[in-house]
Every structure is written in structure tokens, then in C-alpha cells.
C-alpha positions in Angstrom: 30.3 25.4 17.7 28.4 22.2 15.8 29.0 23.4 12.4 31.4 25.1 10.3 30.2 28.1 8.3 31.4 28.2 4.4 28.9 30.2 2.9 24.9 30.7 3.6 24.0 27.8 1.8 26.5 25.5 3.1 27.6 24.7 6.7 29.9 21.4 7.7 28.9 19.8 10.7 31.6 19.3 12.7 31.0 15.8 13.5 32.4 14.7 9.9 36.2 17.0 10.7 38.6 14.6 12.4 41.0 16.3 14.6 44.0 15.6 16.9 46.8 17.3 18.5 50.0 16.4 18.2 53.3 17.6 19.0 54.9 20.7 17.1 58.2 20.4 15.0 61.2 22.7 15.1 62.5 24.7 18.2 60.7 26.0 21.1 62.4 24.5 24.1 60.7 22.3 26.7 56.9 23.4 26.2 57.2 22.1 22.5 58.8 18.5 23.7 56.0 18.1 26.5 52.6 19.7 25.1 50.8 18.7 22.0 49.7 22.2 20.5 49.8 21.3 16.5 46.3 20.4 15.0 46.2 17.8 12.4 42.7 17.7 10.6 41.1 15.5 8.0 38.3 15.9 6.7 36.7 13.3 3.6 35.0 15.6 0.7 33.5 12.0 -0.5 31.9 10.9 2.4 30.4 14.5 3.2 27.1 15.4 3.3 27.1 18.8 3.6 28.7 19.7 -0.1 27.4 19.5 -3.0 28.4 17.0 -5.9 29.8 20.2 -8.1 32.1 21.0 -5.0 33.0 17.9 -4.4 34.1 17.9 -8.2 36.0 20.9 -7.9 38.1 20.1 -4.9 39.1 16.9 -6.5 39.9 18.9 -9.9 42.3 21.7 -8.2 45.8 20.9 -7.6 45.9 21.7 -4.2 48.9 19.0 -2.3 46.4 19.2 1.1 43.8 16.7 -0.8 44.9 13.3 -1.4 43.6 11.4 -4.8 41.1 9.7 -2.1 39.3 13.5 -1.8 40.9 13.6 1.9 41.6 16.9 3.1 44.4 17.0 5.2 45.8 20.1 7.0 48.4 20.6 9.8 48.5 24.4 11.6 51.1 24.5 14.2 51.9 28.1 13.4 50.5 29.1 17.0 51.6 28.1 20.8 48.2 27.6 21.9 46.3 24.4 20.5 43.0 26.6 20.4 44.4 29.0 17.8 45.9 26.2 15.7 42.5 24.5 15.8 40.7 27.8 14.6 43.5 28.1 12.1 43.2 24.7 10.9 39.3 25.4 11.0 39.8 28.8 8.9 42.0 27.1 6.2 39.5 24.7 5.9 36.7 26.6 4.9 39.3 28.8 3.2 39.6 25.7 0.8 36.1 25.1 0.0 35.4 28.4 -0.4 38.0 29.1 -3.2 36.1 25.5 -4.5 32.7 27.1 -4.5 33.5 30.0 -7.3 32.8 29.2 -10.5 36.0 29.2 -13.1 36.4 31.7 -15.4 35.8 30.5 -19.3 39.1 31.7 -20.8 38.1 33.1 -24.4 40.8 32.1 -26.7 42.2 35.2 -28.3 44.9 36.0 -31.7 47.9 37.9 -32.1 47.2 41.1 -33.0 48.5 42.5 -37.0 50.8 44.7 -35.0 52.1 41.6 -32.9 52.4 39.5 -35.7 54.6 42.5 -37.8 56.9 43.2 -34.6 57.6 39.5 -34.2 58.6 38.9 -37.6 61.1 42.3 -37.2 62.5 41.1 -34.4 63.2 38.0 -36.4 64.7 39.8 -39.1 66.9 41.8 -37.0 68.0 38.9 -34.7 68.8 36.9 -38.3 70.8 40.0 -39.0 73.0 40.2 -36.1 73.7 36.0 -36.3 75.2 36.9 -39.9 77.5 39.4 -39.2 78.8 37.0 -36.5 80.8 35.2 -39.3 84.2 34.7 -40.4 85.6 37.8 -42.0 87.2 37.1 -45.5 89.8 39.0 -46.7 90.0 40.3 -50.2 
């Protein structure tokens, strides 16, 4: 595999994803203290040539905590026991990213408060005023 597939248009050559395997955390008994089947991959959105400028833009923009200020994607997959399926996973996530990067946003159109809205809030005022009052002190006569 040379490249990884995002969409038609756009295919990341594999050359520009860094990857290394280090050791898993949490339990799993010997094989986890001896084999190094976690994936840590980084991959720089600047220095790409595969995506485009808008993209680029857009992965920057979201608020993702996987992509540093520097436009560094960095993922860790250690979900799996082999190191091949937490490379693929790593790989999937990846593209997972760029993808959700690659739709436009929708334009939110700004909206009012319906007359009906506006009415029930101010009645629900009204009767919330209500109630507070007849919280006070009683006076005798």
C-alpha cells in the first residue's frame, strides 16, 4: 500500500505518515511488557502535498485534541493485540479525520422566536413572578 485513500480526488502517499510502534499501556501480562504492538502516527497537514489549502484550513479550524497548533496530526491506536490491526486502525482514523475535514459546513441561518414563543415565555414569567410573591411573610390582621 503506497498511498492512503480519502476520497477519489485525494490520496496521501504514505511516505509523508510517520509511524512507530511502541509498547501498549494498561494490563495484558507479559506479551504487553515484551512486544511493541501500539501504533503512534504523525502525520504534518502543513508540509503535505497531497491536500488541498481549504483542507488544510479546515483541519486547523476544528477542535479536534489529535492536531497540535503546529497542524501535526497525532494519533495513538493500541486498541488491538496485533500491531498490524493497530496500524490499519491508526491508518482508518486518519482518513476518518480528513474526511470529516473535506465536507463543507453547514451555513446556520439565524432564526426568531416565534409570536407563540415569545407569549409562553412571558406567561411563564408571570406565573413564576406569582409564585415568588406568595412566598412572603404572612401578616396578620
Amino acid at each position: 500500500m503506497d498511498t492512503l485513500e480519502i476520497s477519489a480526488a485525494i490520496s496521501i502517499p504514505m511516505s509523508e505518515i510517520v509511524m512507530s510502534a511502541i509498547r501498549s499501556q494498561g494490563a495484558g501480562g507479559q506479551n504487553v511488557n515484551k512486544v511493541a504492538t501500539a501504533i503512534h502516527l504523525r502525520f504534518d497537514t502543513q508540509d503535505s502535498s497531497a491536500l488541498p489549502d481549504r483542507v488544510k484550513r479546515r483541519l486547523l479550524s476544528l477542535s479536534d485534541h489529535r492536531i497540535t497548533d503546529d497542524g501535526i496530526v497525532i494519533i495513538k491506536s493500541q486498541a488491538h493485540r496485533s500491531q498490524d490491526r493497530n496500524r490499519q486502525a491508526a491508518l482508518s482514523r486518519l482518513a476518518e479525520l480528513i474526511r470529516s475535514a473535506l465536507r463543507e459546513p453547514q451555513r446556520r441561518i439565524p432564526t426568531r422566536p416565534s409570536r407563540k414563543a415569545k407569549q409562553k415565555r412571558l406567561d411563564d414569567k408571570t406565573r413564576r413572578s406569582v409564585v415568588k410573591k406568595s412566598r412572603g411573610k404572612i401578616v396578620d390582621d
